[in-house]
Structure formats: structure tokens, C-alpha cells
C-alpha positions, 0 to 999 in steps of 0.5 A: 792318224785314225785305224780302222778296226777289224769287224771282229775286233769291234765287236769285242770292244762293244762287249766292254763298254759296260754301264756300271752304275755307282755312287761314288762320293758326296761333295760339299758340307754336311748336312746338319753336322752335330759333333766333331772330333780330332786326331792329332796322331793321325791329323784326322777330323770326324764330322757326325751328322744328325742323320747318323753319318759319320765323315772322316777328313784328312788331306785333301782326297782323303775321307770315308764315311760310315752310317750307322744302322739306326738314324738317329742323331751323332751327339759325340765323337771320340777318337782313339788317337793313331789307332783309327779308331772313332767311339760316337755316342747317338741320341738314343743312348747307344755307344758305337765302335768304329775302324777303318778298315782297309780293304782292295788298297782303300780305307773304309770305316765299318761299324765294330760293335755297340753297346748301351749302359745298363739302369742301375738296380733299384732305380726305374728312371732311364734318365739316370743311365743317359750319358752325357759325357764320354772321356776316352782314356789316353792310353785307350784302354778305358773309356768313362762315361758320365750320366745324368744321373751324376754316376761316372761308370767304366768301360774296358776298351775296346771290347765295350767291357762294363766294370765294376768300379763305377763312381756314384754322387753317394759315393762322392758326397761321402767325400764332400766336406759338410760345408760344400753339402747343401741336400740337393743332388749335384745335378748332371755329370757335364765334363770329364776331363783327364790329368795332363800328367797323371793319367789316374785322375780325372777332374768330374765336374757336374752342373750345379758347380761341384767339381771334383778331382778324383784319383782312381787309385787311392779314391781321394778327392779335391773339391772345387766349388763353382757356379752354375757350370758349362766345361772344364779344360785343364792347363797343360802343366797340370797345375791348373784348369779353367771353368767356363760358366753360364753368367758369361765368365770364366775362372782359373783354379789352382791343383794343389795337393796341400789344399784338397778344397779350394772357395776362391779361383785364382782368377774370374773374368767376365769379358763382356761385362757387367751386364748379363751375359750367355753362357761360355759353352766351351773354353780353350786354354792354350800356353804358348812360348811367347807367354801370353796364354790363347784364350778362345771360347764359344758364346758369353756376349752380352745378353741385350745387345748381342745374344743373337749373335753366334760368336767365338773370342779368341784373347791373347793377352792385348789382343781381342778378336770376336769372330761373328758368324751366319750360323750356330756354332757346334764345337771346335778345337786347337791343332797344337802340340802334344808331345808331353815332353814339350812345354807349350801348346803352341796351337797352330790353327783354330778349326770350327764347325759351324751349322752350316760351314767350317771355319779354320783360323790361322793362329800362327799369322798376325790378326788370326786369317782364316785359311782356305778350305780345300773341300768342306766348302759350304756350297749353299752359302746362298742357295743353289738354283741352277748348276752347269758342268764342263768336261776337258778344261783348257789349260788356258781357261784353267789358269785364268780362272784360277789366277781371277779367284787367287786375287779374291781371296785378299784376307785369306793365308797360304799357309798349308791345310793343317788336316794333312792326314792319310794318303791319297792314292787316286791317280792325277786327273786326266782333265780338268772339270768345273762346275758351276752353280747359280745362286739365290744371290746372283752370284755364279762359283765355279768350283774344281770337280775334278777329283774326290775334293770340290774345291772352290776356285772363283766367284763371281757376282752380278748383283753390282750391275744393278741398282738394288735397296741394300749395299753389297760391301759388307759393313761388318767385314772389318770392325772399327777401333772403337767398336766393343765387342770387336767383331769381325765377320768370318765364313761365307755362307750368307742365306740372305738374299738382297732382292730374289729377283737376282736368282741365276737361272742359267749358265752357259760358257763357252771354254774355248773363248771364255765367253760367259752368258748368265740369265737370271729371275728378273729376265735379265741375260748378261753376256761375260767376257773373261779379261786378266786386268780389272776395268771400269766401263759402262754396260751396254743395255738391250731390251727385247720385247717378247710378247711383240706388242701382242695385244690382252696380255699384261704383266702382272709380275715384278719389276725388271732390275734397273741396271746402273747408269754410271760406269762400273770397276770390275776385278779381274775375272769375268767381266759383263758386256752387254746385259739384254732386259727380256721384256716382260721380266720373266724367269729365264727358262732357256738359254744357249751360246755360239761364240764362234756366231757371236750368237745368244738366244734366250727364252722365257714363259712368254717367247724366245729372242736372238741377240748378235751381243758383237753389234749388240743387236737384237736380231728376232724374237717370237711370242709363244703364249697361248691364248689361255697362257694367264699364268704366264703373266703372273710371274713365280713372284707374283701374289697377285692370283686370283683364289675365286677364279681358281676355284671357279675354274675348279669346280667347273673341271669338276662338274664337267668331269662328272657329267661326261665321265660316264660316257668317256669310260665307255668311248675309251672302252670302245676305242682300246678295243678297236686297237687292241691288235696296235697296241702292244701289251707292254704299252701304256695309253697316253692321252694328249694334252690339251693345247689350253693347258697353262704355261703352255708358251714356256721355251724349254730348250734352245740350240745353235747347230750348223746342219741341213735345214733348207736342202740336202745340199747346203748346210748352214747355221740353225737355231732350235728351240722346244716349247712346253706344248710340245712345238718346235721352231727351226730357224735358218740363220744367216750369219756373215763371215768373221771380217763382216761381222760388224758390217752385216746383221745376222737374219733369221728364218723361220724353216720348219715347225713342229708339233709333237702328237701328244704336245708333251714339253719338250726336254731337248734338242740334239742335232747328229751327223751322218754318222749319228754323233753329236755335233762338235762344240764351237772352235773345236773344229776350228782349232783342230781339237775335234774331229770334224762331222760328218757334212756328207750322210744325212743329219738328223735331229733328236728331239726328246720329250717328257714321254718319248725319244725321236729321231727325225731325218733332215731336212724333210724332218721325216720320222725315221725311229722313237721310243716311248718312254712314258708307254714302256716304263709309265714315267716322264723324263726330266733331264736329257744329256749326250754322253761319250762312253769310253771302252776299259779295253781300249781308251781309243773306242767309245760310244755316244748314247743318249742317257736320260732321268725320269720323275720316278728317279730312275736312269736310263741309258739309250744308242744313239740314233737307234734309241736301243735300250741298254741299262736301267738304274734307280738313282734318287728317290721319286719323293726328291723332287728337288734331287731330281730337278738339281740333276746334272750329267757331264759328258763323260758319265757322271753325275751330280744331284743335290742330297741336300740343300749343301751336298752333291753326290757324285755318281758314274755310268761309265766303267772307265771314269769314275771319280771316289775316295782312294787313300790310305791310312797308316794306324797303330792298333793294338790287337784285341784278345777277342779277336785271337780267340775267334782265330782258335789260339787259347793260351794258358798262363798261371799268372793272374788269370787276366792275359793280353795277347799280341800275334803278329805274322813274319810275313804278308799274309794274313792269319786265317780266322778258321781252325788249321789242321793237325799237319799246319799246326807245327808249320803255323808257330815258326810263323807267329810271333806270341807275345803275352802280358798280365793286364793286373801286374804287367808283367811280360810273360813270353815272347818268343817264336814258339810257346809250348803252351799254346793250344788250338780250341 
């Protein structure tokens, strides 16, 4: 049932649909992660980065970010357990306080206040005062902080408050028995560790191997005298801690008060000895109830055979697993229990950031299997090339996709995602998205986009279809039995590619009939069934030669990849049907897919083809290489150019540009004049290009569209394809009907050619219908899931070049409305997407319009078939060519560009859709006196002078930071709760509804 809304109405629903232009949320892994931390109350993880970011992770759709001021490198996080406080320590030496704040129903992390350590007096060196270890007390009410300078200070939390009560080496030395003094300093402070059970000693271990328990109420220390030293961990019951050390080993000492210097360990283990070894960087020890402790460290592999390797070894009494991994390992931690009133950690899982993915192990499961991330996902684990965006999933697709990933992920648990923490508030998705992205390795993921979390969901691989020089099982997945060390190959990132010449391209997928087309490097085009059963079968090959036996041109690129002879298993998923060899193998520069034709066509730098994959017939192919196209045939692998006739051609444009360039500024001149009443102020002058311009012949875009080509009467099926000189081919397609498909062949004809004035490369073809709206996709008409066009109005064809936006009436192909970019804003379109705006007002009033990114970064949004100019934003940076280039636009408004070779952001044009972060968190902070004194309360107790002060309102609002007046001042105390304690003696000194000796400042 459609309405027909009143003139007045409409014009008040095009008052709301409004552009808005926002940035919403980053998907995928950190960009260069440099330190992490957890909170076990709040079951929150922190990730800082070496740009100065700081991510805060709890369950899935759960995050905030913050950055600081300065861009500098995050070197550690902290955080305050349950109080949703973070300390991060930066490079530069400077300490930050963080909160999470919530402000409009959504936690946010703001930066509090910083602070950085000031010299010591009488010493110049700044070295002395570099921190190199933060200890947060548990209490959170103190913070100490170890230097390089092997000085221990102390600060109040958490209002950054320098105390007087700092721990020097002289001071230490003095406590040292003569045996352990060797006149040498005692090097950097390197951990700081807290007594499980007492929480006034601190265990202070320094490089050069002293370590020192020290007891901040009665000043006594214990000395351990170690080797070379890396950290320190104690065991849960306090009786004891565990050394790791640069020679590759590990010790256990004793804590005892009757022997306050200890020589011998109780025990010292090398794993991987005797030959020498790395250092152990860092050393877990966890008791469990089952007896055997959990040992995990980072490092310590034997030097000589396996010092490239990054590593983490995890030991349980027999039990020995040493997890490898494709990049540097950064820090990790154990999820177990805290509860001091229970005997064992019993850890759960085992969460590790890696440079370039994060791992989590379940330690709980027999042989430790990872568990699945549910965002973080390392999306470069092979470098993206290509990217592809569907809107409105059917539930169908959804669920065989869905059900072919589950069947991959064979070694992997369902345990749940133990970083569970917050709550998510944003509403359940209204559609399902996938994203898709091509990768340097040949393989296609498709991704979950449609929340805050991308969430992998399948992968699939094309390198299995070829013949290649390496084999794509890999060996180190499950190690031998005899094998020493006992590897075991965990996390997916993998930057290495067997043959570049598997590099996707182009994705296209057809949602209604599951039908995949992926193109890649080598000019390989591979059409894709989905099928829930796993086959083995042979692939039918297709070669189409492009250049049509054109005569001067020869490849000098690389070779086409050999498809395999043999038939081939496939799981269940997406399964290859016919692969079409583009000929010469060149990189596929365009493809487009008709699954209710059985239609593909694809193009390159040397042409185009059709291809009817039902009967496996290539139906018609044209060459598009001009005569000078030479780089054409030299392929983006190709090391075969020649420098002297580059330089030749050089300095032949130089001469020629000296010689007439005189005589060109003044024909310009002249000719600006003449046209000085045509051309608009606000215009620029666009010079052709020349039609000898190299890669001339590239295809830029294709389309399949059912529209009038032929005559005003009939409409039928057309293909349409741009070129970079600016041309551009329609062909009228005969295609049979459904029950003659493998009887008849489909027959192409070429209707109209045309070239653009100024050859600029075309970007993209949209065919509109009468009413100027896009064309429906293939079925959707068909299985009454979209509105059938409009066959009766004119259809016209909009063609969008790097310079301008036209509109041409069909079929004369008549001009009928343009706008020039590159003459109005001076910059060049890069990307080109139709999308459906929806009004706030009312979810049944939407609007197409054409919404295009330039080479400046800027977005710009158009109507549609008017081409009227409606919003202007900036969105990347003009220096992130690779950010430009990575662009994607979805159908409903949004966006996504790569910010880093693993990260997505996500942007929105459209008030209505818009995907970010909405969480809550429930934190237990206590309040700062600070921040009452700000409010105007000063209280006065004749105590020790040092007060902490709680106020707490009796109802929802919340207290104002501004002086009340005289007549709010009685009515003020009957809402606040006063509650004030000595910070010295502890002693509770009020608490009660009103205190007479409060007064306002």
C-alpha cells in the first residue's frame, strides 16, 4: 500500500532529511599498540598506542577512546580497579589521569589532569627522574613510581600529589649488608611489585639484580640478590615470588621474616637450556586448585635456533606448549580470580597483545584453544587491497554464511568472551551488513559490519585453485611429538604472500543468489557459488583475449597463474565454478555481476569482455588500448621499463614546453578574454587531456542495466562501461529467456559511444528511471523485495567523471544537466556511490542522492537527476592517498576508509543511520576533596588538619559547582549527606544529614 503525501507535508519532510556529517567509530586492530592493561572489577581491557590513543574494551559494542594532547607514545597503562579510572605513563615522561565519564546515556574517557616528576635538587641529569615503572597502589589511593635513576617516589592519588617520603639507592644501601655492597650503582628501578597480603611492602627490584622488599611503615628491608633482572611476580599466598632473567631463566624465592637476606633461590629453571638463551621479559605465576602452578612467560628461546621467533610458554606441570607468533609480543595478562578470600587464581584465560593482533587462550579447556574474538580482529592479517559493502543482508545469505565460517573454526572454543564488562545500550540492528575485503593473499573475509564490533564471520581463499611454488597447509599449525621446543602457530595475521599475483581486486556478490564474482592481479575472474555441502570437482577454465589479436602490442608483464588440472575438495561456503583467464594477465581494473542474466563482465588496462558463466561462453570482448598505450603492456609487476626511453621522453616534454611556452601563455590569454562573458567567476579553466596520455585504455567502471537504448519504446538489457580516456561504451544485450538459457548464447551490440569533452576517466555509471531513481538490484523486483521502476518516463544515464557529474536522456543520449566539479571546488572525484537518505521525521520518506570523495578528502553530496549541491565536508586528509583510495560508501550513508593498514573508521551522512559506541558503565569512585572544594563547601574539624570528605545528594540531580545563595543555603543541607573522615588517624568524624560546621567559601 503506498500514500500519497499532501504538497505541504512534503515539503516538511524535505526540511528533515539533513546531512550530518560524523565520525563514528574505528574498526579493527590498533594501529601499533604499546601497552595494555585490565580491570579485573570492571572486566575492562585498555590498549594504548604509540600515536597516544588510549581504547578501552569491554563486551562486545562496549569501548571509548581518548587521546592525549600530546602525540607521543602510550608506554604504560594502569588502571584503578572498579573506579573506571586509567593512569597512562607517555614517553615524554609525563603522567595522565583518565575517567570515564558519562555524559548523554554514553561513557566517554576524558583526560582528568597530568602530571610529570620533578629533578631531584643538586642533580642535573633528567635521566634520574625518568619513570620506569608505575605500581598503583590496590587501595588506589597511592601510586609509586620507579625511575632510572633507581629512586622510588610517591604520589597521592588521585589528585597527583608528591610526597615527601621517597625511597633513594643511598637510602637503600644503607640497609644492604656489606656482602651484597659492590660500589657500583644498582642500576634502574625495573618492577615494583605489591604484597599480596600486606599491602606496606613493596617488593623493589632493580636491573643489576638486587632486590629489595621494603616495609613502608617500619623502614626494614629483605635482600635478594639475583642476576641480571627482567620482572618480578609474586605467588598469590605471599610466601614467595618468581624472577625472570636475561640468561633465559626463571627463580623461585622464599619471603621469610627470620631470614631478611637470602643467596639461594628455592628453585632456578631454564627451559630451554643449557645453550644460551633470551631474556624471559615477563613471568606469570598462577596456583590453581588442581596443584600444578601455571607458568607462562614471554621469550627465553634458545638463542641460535630460535631467537627470531616471538614466543610465549605456558607450563603446567607435564604439560608444555610454546605459542609462535607472526609478530612482536607487547604484554599480556591472566583473567582469574581475585577474591582474597580464595586460595587459588585459578585463571580462566590468557589475553595477549601482539604487534599486530590479540590472541586469547582458554586456559580452562584441554590443550589451551584460543577463543574467538569478537572485535579487535587483525583486519590486515594479509593486507587489504579491495573492499565491498552490502546493505539489507537476507536472513538466508546470513545464515549460510554464517554456518560455512562456524565450520572453519575447528581449533577454536565457544567458551564465552571473558572481557564481558559494561553494557551495551545501542538498539539491535535493524539489517544485517557485511563487509567484504580483498587481500594480498587471495583470500576474501567477510566481516559482520553491522554494529559498533566487526566481527569476522567467514574467510574464504582462491589461492587453492592454482598451481603456486609454496603450499598453503601450514606446517607449523600442530607440532610433532618429538619436536623441542613444542610449537604451536596461534593468531592469523600472516603479512606474507606466496605469489602477489593472488592480490583481489574486485568483489562483486549478488545477495539474492549467493553468487560471488572475485577478480584478481593475474587477470584471473572466478565466479562462486555458495553451497552448505563440501565438493570435490574440477573448475571449468575460460580464456578471453582482450587485445583481439591487435597487432604491436606485446605483454611484457607477468605470467597468468596455472589453474590446477586435477579436481579440487572445497568446504562448505563459497565454491568456485568457472575461472575466466583475462588475456594478457593484467590486474583487473572493473567488474560487474547480473545473476538474474547469468551475466559477468570484466575489464582491465587493455579492454573489456562479457562472459555467460551459465554455458560458460565468452560472448564478446573489445580492445580499448590506444596506440601509445605502452604502459599498458608492462603490467604493476613489471621491471622490465625502460629508464632511457623515459628520460628521453622526459626531456623531450621539457624542450617542447620551453620552446612554445611563451607563445601558449599569450593564445591562453587571448582565449580567457574572448570568454570572459561565458565563464563564470567562480570557474576554473579545464584543459583537455590528450588522447596519447598512457593507460589510456583502462575500464574504469562497468554496469549491467535493463533501460531504453535502442528506442523510446523498448526497453532491454545493456551493459555499460567507462574508460579512463573518458569514453564510453553501451551495448545492447540480447539475452534469452530463463527456460533458453542453455540453448540460446547472449549477443551484444554495440548502441551508443561516447566521448567525453575533456576525456577525463570516467568514475561511474548509474542508469535512473523516469522518476530519476536508481535502478533496482537483480531479483529484487522479481521477489517483490523492491519497488518496480519506472518503464514509462524517460530513463537517463548518469555518467560521473574525475571533473564533472552529467546527466544524459535516453536514448538519444541528449545532455539534459551537469555540474563541474574540478571548475567550481578545483578538485578531482575519486569515488562515486547512489545513496537512499531516510527522513528523522518519518522512517517512509527518503531520498536518493549522488555522494561523491574527491582527491582533496573532501565529501560532497548531490540530488539526484538534478545534480543540486547540498553539503560539503572534510573527511580524510588530502596527504592519505591510501585513505582516499580505501573509500567505501554503503547505500544507507556511511562510510569506511582505512586510518591505518588495520583499522576502519566509520563515518555517517545520514541523521538516521548511524552506527557508535552506546554503553554504560557502573564504576565505584570515591570522590576527590578537590572537587568539593571547587563546589564551595569547606569544612573545619579540629582533628589532624588532613580531612576526607564524601557528599552524596538524596536525589537525582546532581550538585552544582556554583556558590548558592543565602535563601538555597538552609534547603541545601537536608539534601546532602556529609561524611568526614581523618586521612592520619582514620577516625570517622561525621556523618550526618546536616553539620553545623559546615560553611560556604
Amino acid at each position: 500500500m503506498f500514500f500519497r503525501l499532501r504538497p505541504c507535508a512534503l515539503d516538511e519532510l524535505k526540511h528533515t532529511l539533513s546531512f550530518p556529517f560524523v565520525q563514528t567509530v574505528e574498526h579493527g586492530f590498533p594501529n601499533q599498540p604499546s601497552a595494555l592493561a585490565y580491570d579485573p572489577k570492571l572486566q575492562l581491557m585498555a590498549i594504548g598506542t604509540k600515536s597516544g590513543a588510549i581504547k578501552v574494551y569491554g563486551a562486545p559494542g562496549v569501548e571509548c577512546t581518548g587521546l592525549h594532547k600530546e602525540t607521543a607514545t602510550v608506554t604504560q597503562l594502569h588502571f584503578f580497579p572498579g573506579q573506571g579510572r586509567i593512569l597512562s605513563l607517555l614517553d615524554d615522561n609525563t603522567l595522565h589521569l583518565w575517567e570515564i565519564e558519562q555524559k548523554e546515556q554514553c561513557s566517554h574517557l576524558e583526560e582528568v589532569c597530568s602530571f610529570m616528576l620533578p629533578g631531584r635538587s643538586g642533580i642535573e641529569s633528567t635521566s634520574a627522574t625518568r619513570v620506569t615503572v608505575l605500581l598503583p597502589k590496590l587501595s588506589c589511593d597511592l601510586l609509586a613510581v620507579g625511575t632510572e635513576g633507581g629512586g622510588v617516589h610517591f604520589l597521592e592519588l588521585p589528585s597527583f600529589t608528591l610526597l615527601d617520603r621517597s625511597i633513594f639507592q643511598d637510602e637503600i644501601m644503607q640497609s644492604v649488608p656489606e656482602e651484597y655492597k659492590c660500589g657500583k650503582s644498582l642500576g634502574p628501578v625495573e618492577s615494583l611489585q605489591e604484597h599480596p597480603q600486606h599491602p606496606d611492602k613493596i617488593l623493589i627490584g632493580y636491573s643489576r639484580g638486587l632486590v629489595v622488599l621494603w616495609d613502608l611503615q617500619i623502614f626494614v628491608v629483605c635482600v635478594f640478590l639475583l642476576q641480571q633482572l627482567e620482572s618480578l611476580v609474586w605467588v598469590r599466598s605471599g610466601n614467595s615470588f618468581v624472577s625472570s632473567h636475561s640468561d633465559g631463566g626463571y627463580m623461585v624465592w622464599p619471603v621469610s621474616s627470620s631470614t631478611p637476606c637470602t643467596h639461594e633461590p628455592v628453585t632456578s629453571t631454564i627451559p630451554y637450556g643449557p645453550f644460551p638463551c633470551k631474556a624471559v621479559n615477563k613471568i606469570l605465576w598462577r596456583t590453581t586448585e588442581s596443584g600444578a602452578p601455571l607458568v607462562l612467560f614471554s621469550g627465553g628461546m634458545p638463542r641460535a635456533s630460535y631467537g627470531d621467533r616471538h614466543c610465549l610458554t605456558i607450563l603446567q606441570d607435564s604439560q608444555h606448549i610454546t605459542l609462535d607468533f607472526t609478530s612482536r609480543v607487547i604484554d599480556f595478562f591472566t583473567i582469574h580470580c581475585i577474591d582474597r578470600d580464595k586460595e587459588f587464581d585459578d585463571p580462566l584465560a590468557l589475553v595477549v597483545l601482539l604487534e599486530e593482533e590479540l590472541v586469547v587462550i582458554d586456559l580452562q579447556t584441554a590443550g589451551w584453544p584460543t577463543i574467538p574474538s569478537p572485535y579487535l580482529a587483525p583486519l590486515h592479517s594479509s593486507a587489504i587491497t579491495c573492499s565491498y559493502h552490502i546493505s539489507n543482508v537476507p536472513t538466508k545469505l546470513w545464515d549460510r554464511v554464517i554456518s560455512a565460517g562456524q565450520r572453519q573454526c575447528h581449533l577454536q572454543t565457544h567458551t564465552n568472551w571473558p572481557i564481558c564488562g559494561g553494557k551495551n545500550l545501542a538498539p539491535s540492528p535493524k539489517q544485517q551488513e557485511l563487509l567484504l575485503t580483498g587481500h594480498e593473499d587471495g583470500t576474501v573475509r567477510f566481516w559482520d559490519a553491522s554494529g559498533v564490533s566487526l566481527r569476522p564471520l567467514y574467510k574464504l581463499s582462491t589461492a587453492n585453485i592454482f598451481q603456486t611454488d609454496c603450499d598453503h597447509n601450514d606446517s607449523l599449525t600442530q607440532a610433532g611429538e618429538e619436536d623441542w621446543p613444542p610449537f604451536r602457530k596461534v593468531g592469523c595475521f600472516d603479512p606474507y604472500s606466496d605469489d602477489p599475483r593472488l592480490g583481489i581486486q574486485k568483489i562483486c556478490l549478488c545477495k539474492y543468489s549467493g553468487k560471488l564474482l572475485v577478480a584478481g592481479t593475474a587477470g584471473q575472474v572466478i565466479v562462486l557459488y555458495l553451497c552448505d555441502e563440501k565438493s570435490d570437482h574440477m573448475i571449468d577454465v575460460a580464456t578471453v583475449d582482450l587485445l583481439q589479436d591487435r597487432e604491436g602490442f606485446t605483454w611484457k608483464g607477468h605470467d597468468r597463474l596455472p589453474p590446477k588440472s586435477s579436481s579440487v575438495p572445497f568446504a562448505p561456503g563459497f565454491q568456485p565454478v568457472v575461472l575466466v583467464q583475462c588475456m594478457p594477465p593484467a590486474a583487473v581494473t572493473a567488474v560487474t555481476l547480473h545473476a538474474e542474466w547469468n551475466l559477468i563482465a570484466f575489464g582491465t588496462s587493455h579492454g573489456f569482455g562479457l562472459f555467460d558463466y551459465h554455458r560458460r561462453l565468452g560472448f564478446h570482448s573489445r580492445c580499448t588500448l590506444h596506440p601509445n598505450d605502452s604502459l599498458a603492456m608492462e603490467g604493476p609487476l613489471s621491471r622490465v621499463k625502460s629508464l632511457k626511453k623515459s628520460l628521453r621522453q622526459s626531456f623531450r616534454r621539457i624542450r617542447k614546453s620551453r620552446v612554445s611556452g611563451k607563445k601558449r601563455v599569450q593564445e591562453a590569454n587571448a582565449q580567457l578574454a574572448e570568454q570572459d562573458a561565458e565563464v563564470t567567476p567562480v570557474q576554473r579553466r579545464i584543459e583537455p587531456r590528450s588522447a596519447d596520455d598512457s593507460l589510456s585504455g583502462v575500464v574504469r567502471c562497468l554496469c549491467f542495466a535493463d533501460t531504453f537504448l535502442r528506442d523510446g519504446t523498448h526497453h532491454g538489457p545493456t551493459m555499460w562501461a567507462g574508460t579512463n580516456s573518458g569514453c564510453v561504451y553501451a551495448y545492447a544485450l540480447d539475452v534469452p529467456s530463463q527456460d533458453k538459457f542453455s540453448e540460446q548464447s547472449v549477443e551484444a551490440l554495440l548502441g551508443k559511444e561516447i566521448q567525453l569533452m575533456h576525456r577525463a576517466p570516467v568514475v561511474s555509471i548509474a542508469v535512473l528511471d523516469g522518476r530519476g531513481n536508481p535502478l533496482p538490484e537483480p531479483y529484487e523486483v522479481s521477489r517483490d523485495l523492491a519497488k518496480a521502476p519506472d518503464m514509462q518516463g524517460s530513463h537517463s544515464v548518469l555518467i560521473a567523471s574525475e571533473e564533472q557529474f552529467k546527466v544524459f536522456m535516453l536514448p538519444r543520449v541528449s545532455a539534459k544537466t551537469k555540474f563541474k566539479l574540478t571548475a567550481h571546488e578545483g578538485c578531482r572525484v575519486r569515488k562515486v556511490a547512489l545513496v537512499n537518505f531516510s527522513s528523522v521525521a518519518s522512517e517512509d520518506y527518503s531520498e536518493n542522492g549522488l555522494v561523491c570523495l574527491t582527491n582533496l578528502g573532501d565529501i560532497h553530496v548531490f540530488s539526484i537527476p538534478a545534480l543540486r549541491p547540498q553539503v560539503r565536508y572534510d573527511c580524510i586528509r588530502k596527504e592519505d592517498i591510501s585513505g582516499i583510495a580505501s573509500c567505501v560508501f554503503t547505500k544507507t550513508g556511511q562510510g569506511f576508509y582505512l586510518i591505518s593498514p588495520s583499522e576502519y573508521e566509520r563515518f555517517s551522512l545520514s541523521a538516521r543511520v548511524i552506527t557508535k559506541p552506546l554503553c554504560q558503565l557502573d564504576v565505584d569512585r570515591p570522590h576527590d576533596p578537590s572537587e568539593l572544594s571547587s563546589a564551595g563547601v569547606h569544612i573545619i574539624i579540629p582533628c589532624h588538619g588532613i580531612i576526607s570528605v564524601s557528599v552524596r545528594q538524596s536525589h537525582t540531580k546532581p550538585m552544582a559547582h556554583t556558590k548558592p545563595s543565602r535563601q538555597e543555603r538552609a534547603s541545601l543541607w537536608v539534601m546532602l549527606k556529609v561524611k568526614v573522615q581523618c586521612l592520619k588517624c582514620r577516625q570517622l568524624q561525621s556523618s550526618l544529614e546536616q553539620f553545623s560546621h559546615v560553611g560556604f567559601m
